[in-house]
C-alpha positions as CSV (number, residue, x, y, z in Angstrom):
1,X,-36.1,1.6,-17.5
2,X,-38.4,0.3,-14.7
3,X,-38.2,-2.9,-15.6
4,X,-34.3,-3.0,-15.5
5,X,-34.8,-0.6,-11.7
6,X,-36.7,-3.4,-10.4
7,X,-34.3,-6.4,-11.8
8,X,-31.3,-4.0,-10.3
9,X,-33.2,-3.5,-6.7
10,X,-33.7,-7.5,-6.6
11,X,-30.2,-8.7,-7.6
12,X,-28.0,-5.8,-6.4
13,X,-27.5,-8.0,-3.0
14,X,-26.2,-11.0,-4.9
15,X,-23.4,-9.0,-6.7
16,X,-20.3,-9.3,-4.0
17,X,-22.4,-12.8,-2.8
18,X,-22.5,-14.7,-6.0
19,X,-21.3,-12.4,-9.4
20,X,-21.2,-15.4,-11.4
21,X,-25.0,-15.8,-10.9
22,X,-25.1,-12.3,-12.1
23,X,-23.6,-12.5,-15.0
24,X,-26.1,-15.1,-15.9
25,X,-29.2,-13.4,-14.7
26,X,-27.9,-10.6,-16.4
27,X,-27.2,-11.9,-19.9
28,X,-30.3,-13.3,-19.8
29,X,-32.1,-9.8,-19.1
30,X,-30.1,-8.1,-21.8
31,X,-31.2,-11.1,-24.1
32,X,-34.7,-9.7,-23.9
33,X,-34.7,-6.0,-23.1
34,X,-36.2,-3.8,-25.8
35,X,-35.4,-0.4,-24.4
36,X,-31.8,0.6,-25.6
37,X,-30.7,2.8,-22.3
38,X,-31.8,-0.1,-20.4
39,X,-29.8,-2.7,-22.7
40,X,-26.3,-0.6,-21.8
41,X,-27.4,-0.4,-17.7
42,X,-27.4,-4.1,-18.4
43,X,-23.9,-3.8,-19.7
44,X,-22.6,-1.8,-16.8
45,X,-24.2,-4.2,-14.2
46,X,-22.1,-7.1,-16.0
47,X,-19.1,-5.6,-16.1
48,X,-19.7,-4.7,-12.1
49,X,-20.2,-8.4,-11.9
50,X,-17.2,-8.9,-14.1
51,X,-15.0,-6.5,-11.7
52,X,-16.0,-8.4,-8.6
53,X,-14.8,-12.1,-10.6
54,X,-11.7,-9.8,-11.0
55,X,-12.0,-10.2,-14.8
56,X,-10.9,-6.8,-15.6
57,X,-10.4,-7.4,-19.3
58,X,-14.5,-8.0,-19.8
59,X,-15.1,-5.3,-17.2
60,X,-13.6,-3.0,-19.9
61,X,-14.8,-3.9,-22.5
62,X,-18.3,-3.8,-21.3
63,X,-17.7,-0.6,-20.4
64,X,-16.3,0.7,-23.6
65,X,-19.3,-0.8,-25.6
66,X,-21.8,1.5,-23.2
67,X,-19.5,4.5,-24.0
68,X,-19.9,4.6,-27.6
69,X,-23.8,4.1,-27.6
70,X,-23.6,7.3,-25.3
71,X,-21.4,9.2,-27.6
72,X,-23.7,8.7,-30.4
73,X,-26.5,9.4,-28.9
74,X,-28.3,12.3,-28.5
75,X,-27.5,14.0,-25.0
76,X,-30.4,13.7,-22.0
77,X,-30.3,13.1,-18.7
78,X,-30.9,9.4,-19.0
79,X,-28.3,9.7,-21.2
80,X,-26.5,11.5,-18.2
81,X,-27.1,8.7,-15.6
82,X,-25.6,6.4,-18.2
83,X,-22.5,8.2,-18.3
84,X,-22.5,8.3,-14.4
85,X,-22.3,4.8,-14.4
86,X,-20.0,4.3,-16.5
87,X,-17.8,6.2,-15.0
88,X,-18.4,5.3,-11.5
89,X,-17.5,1.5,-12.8
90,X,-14.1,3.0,-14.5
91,X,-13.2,4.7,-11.5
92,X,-13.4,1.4,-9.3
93,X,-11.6,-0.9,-11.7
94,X,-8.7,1.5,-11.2
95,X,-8.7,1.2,-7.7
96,X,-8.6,-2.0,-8.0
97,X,-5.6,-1.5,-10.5
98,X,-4.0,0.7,-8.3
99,X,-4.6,3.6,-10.7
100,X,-5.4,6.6,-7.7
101,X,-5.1,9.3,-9.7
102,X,-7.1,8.0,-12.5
103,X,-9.3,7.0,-10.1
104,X,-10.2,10.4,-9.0
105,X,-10.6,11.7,-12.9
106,X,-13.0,8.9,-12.9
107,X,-15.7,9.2,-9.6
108,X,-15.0,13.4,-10.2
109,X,-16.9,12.9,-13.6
110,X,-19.6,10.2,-12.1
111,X,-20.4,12.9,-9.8
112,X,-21.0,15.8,-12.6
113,X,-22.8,13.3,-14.7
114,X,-25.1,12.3,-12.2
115,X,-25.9,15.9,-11.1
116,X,-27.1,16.2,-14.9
117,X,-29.1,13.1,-14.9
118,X,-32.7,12.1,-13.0
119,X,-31.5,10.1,-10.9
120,X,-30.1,11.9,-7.8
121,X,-30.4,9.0,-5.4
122,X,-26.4,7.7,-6.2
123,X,-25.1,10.9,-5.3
124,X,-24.1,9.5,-1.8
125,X,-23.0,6.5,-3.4
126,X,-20.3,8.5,-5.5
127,X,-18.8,11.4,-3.0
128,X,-18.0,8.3,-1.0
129,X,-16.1,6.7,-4.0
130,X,-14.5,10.3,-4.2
131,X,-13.9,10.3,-0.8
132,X,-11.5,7.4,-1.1
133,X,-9.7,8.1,-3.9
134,X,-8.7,11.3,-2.6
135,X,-8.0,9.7,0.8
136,X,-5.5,7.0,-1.6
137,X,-3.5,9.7,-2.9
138,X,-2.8,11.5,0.2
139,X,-5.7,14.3,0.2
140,X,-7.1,13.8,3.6
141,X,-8.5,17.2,4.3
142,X,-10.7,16.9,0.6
143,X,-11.7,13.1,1.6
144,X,-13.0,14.1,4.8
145,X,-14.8,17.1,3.1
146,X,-16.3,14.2,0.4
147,X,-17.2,11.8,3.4
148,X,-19.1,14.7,4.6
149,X,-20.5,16.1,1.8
150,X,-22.2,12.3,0.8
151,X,-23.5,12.2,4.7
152,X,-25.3,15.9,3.9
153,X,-27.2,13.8,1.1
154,X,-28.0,11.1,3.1
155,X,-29.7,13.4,5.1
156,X,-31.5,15.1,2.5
157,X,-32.2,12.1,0.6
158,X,-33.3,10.5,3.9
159,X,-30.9,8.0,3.8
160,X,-31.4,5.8,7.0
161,X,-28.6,5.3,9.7
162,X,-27.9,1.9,9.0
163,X,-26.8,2.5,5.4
164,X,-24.4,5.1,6.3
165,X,-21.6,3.3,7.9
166,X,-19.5,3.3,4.6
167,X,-18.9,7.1,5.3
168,X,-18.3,6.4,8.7
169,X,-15.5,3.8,8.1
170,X,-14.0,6.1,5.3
171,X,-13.5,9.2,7.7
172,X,-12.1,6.2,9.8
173,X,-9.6,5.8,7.6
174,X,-8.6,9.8,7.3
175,X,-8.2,9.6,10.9
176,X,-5.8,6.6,10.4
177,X,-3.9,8.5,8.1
178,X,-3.9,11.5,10.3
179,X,-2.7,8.9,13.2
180,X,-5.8,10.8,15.2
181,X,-6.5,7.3,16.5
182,X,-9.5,8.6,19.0
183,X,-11.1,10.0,16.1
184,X,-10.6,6.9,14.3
185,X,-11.8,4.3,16.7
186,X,-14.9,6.1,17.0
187,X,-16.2,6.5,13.5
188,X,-15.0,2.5,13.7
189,X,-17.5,2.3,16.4
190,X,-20.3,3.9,14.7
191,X,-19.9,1.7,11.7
192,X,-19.7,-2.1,13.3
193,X,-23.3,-1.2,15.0
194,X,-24.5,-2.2,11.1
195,X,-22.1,-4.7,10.6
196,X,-24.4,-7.6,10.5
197,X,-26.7,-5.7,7.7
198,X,-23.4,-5.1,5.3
199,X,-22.7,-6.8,2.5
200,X,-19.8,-8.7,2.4
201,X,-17.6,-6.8,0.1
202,X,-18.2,-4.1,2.6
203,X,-17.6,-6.6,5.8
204,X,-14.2,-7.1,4.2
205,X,-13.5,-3.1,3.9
206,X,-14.4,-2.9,7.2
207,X,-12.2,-5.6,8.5
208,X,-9.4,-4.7,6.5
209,X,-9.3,-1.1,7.2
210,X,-9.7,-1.6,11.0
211,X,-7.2,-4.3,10.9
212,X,-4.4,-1.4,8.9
213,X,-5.1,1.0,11.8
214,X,-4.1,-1.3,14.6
215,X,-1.0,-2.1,12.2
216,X,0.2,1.9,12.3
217,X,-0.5,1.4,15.8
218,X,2.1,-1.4,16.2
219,X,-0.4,-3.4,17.8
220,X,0.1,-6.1,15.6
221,X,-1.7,-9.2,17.6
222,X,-5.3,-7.3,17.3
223,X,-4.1,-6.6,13.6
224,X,-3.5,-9.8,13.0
225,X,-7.5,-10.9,14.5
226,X,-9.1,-8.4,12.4
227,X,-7.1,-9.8,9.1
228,X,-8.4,-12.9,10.0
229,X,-11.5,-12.7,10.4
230,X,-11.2,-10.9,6.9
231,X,-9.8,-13.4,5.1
232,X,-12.5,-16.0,6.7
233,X,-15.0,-14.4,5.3
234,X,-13.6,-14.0,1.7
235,X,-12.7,-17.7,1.4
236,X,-16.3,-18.3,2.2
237,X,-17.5,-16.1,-0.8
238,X,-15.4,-18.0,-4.1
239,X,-15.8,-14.8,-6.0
240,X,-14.0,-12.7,-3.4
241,X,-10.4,-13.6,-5.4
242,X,-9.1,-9.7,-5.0
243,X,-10.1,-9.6,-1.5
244,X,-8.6,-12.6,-0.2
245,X,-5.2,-12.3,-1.2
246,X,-5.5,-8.3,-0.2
247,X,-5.8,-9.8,3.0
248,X,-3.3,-12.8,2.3
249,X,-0.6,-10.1,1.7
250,X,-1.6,-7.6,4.9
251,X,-1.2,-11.4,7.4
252,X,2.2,-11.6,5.5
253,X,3.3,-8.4,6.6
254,X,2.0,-8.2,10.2
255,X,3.7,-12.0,10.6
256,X,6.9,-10.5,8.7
257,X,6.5,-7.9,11.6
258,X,6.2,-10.5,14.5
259,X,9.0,-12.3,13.1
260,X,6.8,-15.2,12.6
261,X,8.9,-15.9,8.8
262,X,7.5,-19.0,8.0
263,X,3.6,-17.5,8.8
264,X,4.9,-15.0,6.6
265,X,6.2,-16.5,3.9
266,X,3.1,-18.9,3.5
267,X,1.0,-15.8,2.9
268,X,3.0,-14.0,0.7
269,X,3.7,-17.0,-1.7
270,X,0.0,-17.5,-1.7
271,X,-1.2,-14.0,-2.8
272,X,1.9,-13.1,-5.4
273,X,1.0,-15.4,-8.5
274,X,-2.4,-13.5,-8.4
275,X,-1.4,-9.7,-8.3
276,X,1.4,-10.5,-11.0
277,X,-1.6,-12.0,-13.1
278,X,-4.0,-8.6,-12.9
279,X,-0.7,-5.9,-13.1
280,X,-1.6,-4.0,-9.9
281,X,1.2,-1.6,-9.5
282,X,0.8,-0.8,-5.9
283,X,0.1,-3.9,-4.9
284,X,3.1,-5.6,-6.3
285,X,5.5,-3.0,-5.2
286,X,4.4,-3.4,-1.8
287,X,4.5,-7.6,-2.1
288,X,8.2,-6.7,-3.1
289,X,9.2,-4.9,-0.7
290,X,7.6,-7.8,2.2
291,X,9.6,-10.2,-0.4
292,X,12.6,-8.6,0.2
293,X,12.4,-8.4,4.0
294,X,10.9,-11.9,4.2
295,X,14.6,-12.6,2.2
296,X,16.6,-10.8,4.9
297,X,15.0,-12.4,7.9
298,X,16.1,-16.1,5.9
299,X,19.5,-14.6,6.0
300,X,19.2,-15.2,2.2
301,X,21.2,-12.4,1.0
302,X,21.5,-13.4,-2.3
303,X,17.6,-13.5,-2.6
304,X,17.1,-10.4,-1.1
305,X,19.6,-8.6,-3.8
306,X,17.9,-11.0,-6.3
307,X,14.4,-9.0,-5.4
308,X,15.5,-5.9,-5.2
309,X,16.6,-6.0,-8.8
310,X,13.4,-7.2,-10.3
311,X,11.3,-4.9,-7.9
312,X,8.3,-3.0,-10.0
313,X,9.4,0.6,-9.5
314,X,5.7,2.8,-10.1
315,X,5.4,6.1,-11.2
316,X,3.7,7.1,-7.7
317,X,4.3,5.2,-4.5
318,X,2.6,6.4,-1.7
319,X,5.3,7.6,1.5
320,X,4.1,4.7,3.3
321,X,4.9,2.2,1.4
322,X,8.0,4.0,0.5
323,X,8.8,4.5,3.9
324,X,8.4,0.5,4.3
325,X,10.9,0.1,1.1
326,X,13.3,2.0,2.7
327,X,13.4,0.8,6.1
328,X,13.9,-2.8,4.2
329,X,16.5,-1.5,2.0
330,X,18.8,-0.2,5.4
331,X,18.3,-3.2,7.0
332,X,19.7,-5.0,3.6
333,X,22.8,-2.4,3.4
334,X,23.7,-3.0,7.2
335,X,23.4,-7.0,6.5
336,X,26.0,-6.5,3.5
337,X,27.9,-3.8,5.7
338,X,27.2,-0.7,3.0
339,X,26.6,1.8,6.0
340,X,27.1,4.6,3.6
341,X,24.0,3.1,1.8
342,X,22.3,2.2,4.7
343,X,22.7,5.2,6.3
344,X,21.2,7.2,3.2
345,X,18.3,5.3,3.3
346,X,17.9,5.8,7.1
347,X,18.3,9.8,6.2
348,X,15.8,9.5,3.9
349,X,13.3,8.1,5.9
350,X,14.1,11.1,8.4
351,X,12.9,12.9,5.7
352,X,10.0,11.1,4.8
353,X,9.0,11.3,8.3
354,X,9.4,15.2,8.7
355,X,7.8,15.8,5.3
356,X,4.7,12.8,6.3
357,X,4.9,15.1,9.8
358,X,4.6,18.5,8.1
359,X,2.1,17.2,5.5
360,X,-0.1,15.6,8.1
361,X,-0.1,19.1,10.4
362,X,-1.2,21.0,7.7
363,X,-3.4,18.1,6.3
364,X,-5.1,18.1,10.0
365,X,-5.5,22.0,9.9
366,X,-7.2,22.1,6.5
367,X,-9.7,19.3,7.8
368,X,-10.1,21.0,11.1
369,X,-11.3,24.8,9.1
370,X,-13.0,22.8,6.5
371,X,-15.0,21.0,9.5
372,X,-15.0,24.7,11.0
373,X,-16.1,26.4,7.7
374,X,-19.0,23.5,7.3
375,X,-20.0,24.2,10.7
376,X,-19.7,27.6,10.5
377,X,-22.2,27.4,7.4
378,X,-24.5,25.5,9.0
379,X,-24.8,27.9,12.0
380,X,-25.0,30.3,9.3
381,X,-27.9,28.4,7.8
382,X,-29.2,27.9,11.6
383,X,-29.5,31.3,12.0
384,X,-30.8,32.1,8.8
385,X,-33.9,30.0,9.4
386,X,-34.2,31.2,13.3
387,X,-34.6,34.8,11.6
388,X,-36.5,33.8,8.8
389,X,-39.0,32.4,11.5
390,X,-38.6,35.0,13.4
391,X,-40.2,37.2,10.6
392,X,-43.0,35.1,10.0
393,X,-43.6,35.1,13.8
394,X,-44.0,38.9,13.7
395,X,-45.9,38.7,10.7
396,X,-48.3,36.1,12.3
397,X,-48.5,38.3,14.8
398,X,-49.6,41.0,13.0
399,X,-51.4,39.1,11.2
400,X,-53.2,38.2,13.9
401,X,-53.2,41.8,15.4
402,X,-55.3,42.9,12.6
403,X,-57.5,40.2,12.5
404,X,-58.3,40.8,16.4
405,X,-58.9,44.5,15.6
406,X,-60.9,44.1,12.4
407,X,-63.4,41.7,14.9
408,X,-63.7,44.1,17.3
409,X,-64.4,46.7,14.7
410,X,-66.4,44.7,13.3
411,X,-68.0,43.6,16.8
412,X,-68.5,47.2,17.4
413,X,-70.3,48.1,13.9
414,X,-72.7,45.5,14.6
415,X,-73.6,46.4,18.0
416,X,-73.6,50.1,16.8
417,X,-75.8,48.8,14.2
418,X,-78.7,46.8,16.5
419,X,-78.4,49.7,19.0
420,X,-79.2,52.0,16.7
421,X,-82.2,49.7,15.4
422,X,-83.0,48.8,18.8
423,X,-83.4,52.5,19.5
424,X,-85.5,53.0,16.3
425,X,-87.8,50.2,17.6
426,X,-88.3,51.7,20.3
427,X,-88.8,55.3,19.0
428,X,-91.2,54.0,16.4
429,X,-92.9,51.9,19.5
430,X,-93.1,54.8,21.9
431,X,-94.4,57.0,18.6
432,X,-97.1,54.5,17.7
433,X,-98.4,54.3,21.7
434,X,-98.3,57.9,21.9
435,X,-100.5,57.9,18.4
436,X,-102.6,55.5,19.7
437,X,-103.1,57.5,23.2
438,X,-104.0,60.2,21.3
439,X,-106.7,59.1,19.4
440,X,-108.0,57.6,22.5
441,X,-108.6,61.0,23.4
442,X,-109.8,61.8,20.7
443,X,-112.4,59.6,20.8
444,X,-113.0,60.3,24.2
445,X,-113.5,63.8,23.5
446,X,-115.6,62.7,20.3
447,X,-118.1,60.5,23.0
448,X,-118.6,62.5,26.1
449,X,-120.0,66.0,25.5
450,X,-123.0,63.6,23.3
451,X,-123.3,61.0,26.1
452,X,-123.9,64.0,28.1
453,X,-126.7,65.9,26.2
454,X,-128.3,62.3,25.9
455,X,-128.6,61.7,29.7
C-alpha cells in the first residue's frame, strides 16, 4: 500500500490535466503490483481517470470488479477504505448522470466506510461530496451542515487554508439557492484567493457556479464572462469533454436570455449530440426546454411543438428547471393563442414560486439554528475547556500552596534542627571550658600550698 500512496500522491495532479496519461501510468502500475488491496486502489484510480474521459461504461465496470474482491474478502479496515472508495467514485459518476438521489446513497456510505477504515485523511474530501448532493436535491440546510462539518476536519486534520476553498464555493452555492446573495459573494470571495493553486476541474466548478449565481441574479452580461472564461479553460484541457459542453449549454441559455438567438443556438447545437450520447437526465431535460424556447424566439412554431413532444420527462426535476419549462411552455400557449393553457402554466409557476418561497424560509431557518446549534456547541465546548482550566488552575494553585508550605515546614525543621545543634555545641563548649577551668583549679590548689612549704 505505500508503494501505491506514493504513485497516487505523484499522479493525483495529472488526473483532471491529462486522464488519458493516467490510464496509462496506471495500467502499467497495476501490471506489476503484488499486493491485492493495492491492485483494486489501482482499479478505482482508473475508473476516476475513466470518469473524467467521461467513459462511464469503463468507470463501472472498474468499479464493479473492486466490489466483488471486497465482498469476498475478509472484512478490515483496509478493506473499509476500499469500500470508501468505491463508493465515493459511484457517487460522482451519478452526479455526473444526473442521478441526485443515488448520489447521496452513494457519498452517505463513503463516509461510514471511511470512518471504519485507517485512513481518516478523506473525510473532508467526502462531507464535501455530501454536501453537494444534498445541496442538488434541494436540502440546503443539511448541505450547509456537511460544508461545515468537512471544514471541522480540516481543522482537526490541519488542513491548510488554501485547500479549503472547495467548502467555501459549496456553501456559496447554498447561498445561491437561498438567493442570500451577500452570503454568497463572500464565501465566492474567500475561495478565488486560491484560485491559481486549484486544479482545473475545480477552476471550472468555480467558474461555473459563480457564473449560475449572477444568472439568478438576472445579471446576465457578468454571467455570461464567468461562462466564458469557463469554457476557455476546458477547451484547453481535451479531456474536459463533460465540462465544456456543461458550459456550452449554460452560454446557450444566458444568450437565449439576452435574446442573442443565433449565439444561442450555436451553443446549444454544439453541446446536445454529447449529453444525448452519455443519457444524462437532467441535463437533457434542461437542453429541451432551451430547445424549445430557442424554437419560439425563431417563430418556428412547428419546431417548438415538435420538441415539446420528444422532450425527456424525468422522474425528478428540480423546481428550477421546472420553473424554466413552464415559463417556456406559456410563452408557447400565448404564441398559439391557448390562454387557458398558458394561463395554467403561468398559475403553476405562481405556485412553484410560493412553494420555492416557503421552502426556501424554512430552508434558511433550519440553516440559521443549525449554524446556531453548531455555534451554540462550540461555546458549549468553549466553556467547557475555560472551566476545565479553570480547575487545573486551582489545582495548580494548590498544588503550589502545599508545596510553598511543605518548604517552609521544611525550612523551619531544618533551622529548628541546626538551632538546636548549634545550641548543643555550645552547651557542650561552655561544659568542656568550665571542665577545663575547673581542673585548672585544681591543679592550682594541687601546686600552691607545696610551693609554699618549699620556699
Amino acid at each position: 500500500m505505500d508503494i501505491y500512496m506514493q504513485y497516487y500522491d505523484f499522479i493525483i495532479d495529472s488526473l483532471s490535466k491529462n486522464p488519458s496519461y493516467v490510464c496509462t501510468r496506471t495500467a502499467r502500475q497495476m501490471s506489476v503490483a503484488t499486493d491485492s488491496v493495492a491492485y483494486y486502489h489501482y482499479l478505482v484510480l482508473l475508473a476516476k481517470a475513466y470518469m473524467f474521459k467521461s467513459e462511464m461504461d469503463s468507470a463501472k465496470l472498474s468499479m464493479d470488479r473492486a466490489e466483488v474482491f471486497c465482498d469476498g474478502a475478509e472484512p478490515s479496515s483496509l478493506i473499509n477504505d476500499l469500500y470508501a472508495e468505491i463508493y465515493n467514485m459511484r457517487g460522482n459518476v451519478c452526479v455526473r448522470q444526473g442521478l441526485t438521489d443515488s448520489s447521496v446513497v452513494c457519498f452517505q456510505k463513503a463516509f461510514d466506510y471511511r470512518l471504519k477504515g485507517s485512513n481518516r485523511d478523506m473525510l473532508h474530501d467526502i462531507s464535501i461530496n455530501l454536501a453537494d448532493a444534498f445541496v442538488r436535491t434541494g436540502h440546503y440546510d443539511k448541505g450547509a451542515m456537511w460544508y461545515r462539518k468537512a471544514l471541522s476536519y480540516c481543522d482537526s486534520l490541519k488542513i491548510p487554508e488554501e485547500k479549503r476553498f472547495p467548502v467555501y464555493y459549496g456553501l456559496a452555492q447554498v447561498y445561491m439557492e437561498l438567493r442570500d446573495f451577500t452570503s454568497c459573494d463572500h464565501y465566492y470571495e474567500l475561495a478565488a484567493r486560491q484560485y491559481d493553486k486549484m486544479l482545473p476541474f475545480e477552476k471550472h466548478i468555480y467558474l461555473n457556479n459563480r457564473g449560475n449565481s449572477y444568472y439568478f441574479r438576472a445579471d446576465y452580461p457578468n454571467a455570461l464572462e464567468f461562462f466564458r472564461k469557463s469554457l476557455l479553460l476546458a477547451r484547453s484541457y481535451p479531456d474536459m469533454i463533460f465540462e465544456e459542453h456543461l458550459t456550452e449549454m449554460n452560454l446557450g441559455e444566458t444568450f437565449l436570455l439576452m435574446n442573442q438567438v443565433d449565439s444561442a443556438a450555436y451553443y446549444l447545437n454544439l453541446c446536445s449530440d454529447f449529453f444525448r450520447s452519455i443519457e444524462n437526465q437532467t441535463a437533457l431535460y434542461y437542453l429541451d426546454t432551451q430547445l424549445i424556447e430557442l424554437a419560439l424566439k425563431q417563430n418556428n412554431l412547428s419546431l417548438a411543438r415538435k420538441r415539446m413532444s420528444e422532450a425527456i420527462q424525468p422522474d425528478y426535476v428540480e423546481p428550477n428547471m421546472q420553473h424554466i419549462r413552464n415559463r417556456y411552455l406559456q410563452h408557447y400557449f400565448e404564441e398559439v393563442g391557448d390562454f387557458k393553457q398558458a394561463y395554467y402554466y403561468q398559475m403553476e409557476n405562481q405556485r412553484i414560486d410560493d412553494s420555492t418561497r416557503n421552502e426556501r424560509i424554512k430552508m434558511r431557518t433550519a440553516e440559521i439554528d443549525l449554524k446556531y446549534s453548531q455555534d451554540t456547541t462550540l461555546m458549549k465546548q468553549k466553556i467547557f475547556i475555560q472551566q476545565k482550566e479553570n480547575e487545573v488552575l486551582a489545582l495548580n494553585q494548590t498544588l503550589y500552596l502545599w508545596m510553598f508550605a511543605c518548604i517552609c515546614i521544611l525550612g523551619l525543621v531544618v533551622f529548628v534542627y541546626m538551632y538546636n545543634k548549634r545550641q548543643r555545641f555550645l552547651l557542650q563548649m561552655k561544659s568542656q571550658n568550665m571542665i577545663a577551668t575547673l581542673r585548672m583549679e585544681n591543679i592550682r590548689n594541687r601546686v600552691s600550698p607545696i610551693s609554699f612549704l618549699t620556699f
